[in-house]
N, C-alpha and C positions, 0 to 999 in steps of 0.2 A: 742249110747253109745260108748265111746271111749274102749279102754285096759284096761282092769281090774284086776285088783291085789290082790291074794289071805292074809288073813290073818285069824289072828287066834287070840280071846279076852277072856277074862274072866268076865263075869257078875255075879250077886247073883243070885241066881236059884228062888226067886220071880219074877225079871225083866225078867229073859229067857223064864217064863211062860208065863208072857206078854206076850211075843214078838212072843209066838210059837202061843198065843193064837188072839193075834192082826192078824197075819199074816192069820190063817185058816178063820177069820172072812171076810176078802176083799181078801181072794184068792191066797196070795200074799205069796212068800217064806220069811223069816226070814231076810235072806241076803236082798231082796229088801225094806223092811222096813225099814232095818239100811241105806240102801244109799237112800232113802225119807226121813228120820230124819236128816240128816248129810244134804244135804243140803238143806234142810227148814231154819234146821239150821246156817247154811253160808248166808244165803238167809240174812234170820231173823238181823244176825250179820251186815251185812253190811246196809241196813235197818237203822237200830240203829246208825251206824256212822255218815250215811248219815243225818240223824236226829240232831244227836250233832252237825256236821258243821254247818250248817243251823241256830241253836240255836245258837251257841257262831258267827255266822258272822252275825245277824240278827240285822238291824240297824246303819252298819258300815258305811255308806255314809249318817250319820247324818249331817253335812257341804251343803251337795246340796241340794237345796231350789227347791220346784218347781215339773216340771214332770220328771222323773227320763229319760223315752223315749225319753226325748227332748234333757238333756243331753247327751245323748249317741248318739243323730242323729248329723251330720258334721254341 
């Protein structure tokens, strides 16, 4: 794990119980929950993009006929 940087948040005291209570359940401090959520989360996020690219370029060499691998060999 890289440099770590302290900070300080405000949650609703339902989610804090969560998270006091996620955390005693797998052992695990509060603070380490939030940085396995955050990046599940980034994870997750990019995921999804990588998904849309895919989607919106899907199809785009409709003009070449044939096996795509052939095209592409010299």
């Amino acid at each position: 794990m890289g440099r770590m940087t302290r900070t300080i948040i405000s949650i609703p005291e339902d989610e804090k119980q969560w998270l006091d209570s996620f955390g005693r359940r797998h052992r695990i401090s509060s603070a380490e929950v939030v940085r396995r959520a955050i990046k599940k989360y980034r994870q997750a996020k990019t995921e999804r993009n990588l998904a849309g690219v895919l989607r919106k370029t899907a199809g785009t060499w409709t003009s070449i006929k044939g096996d795509s691998q052939a095209h592409e060999r010299p």
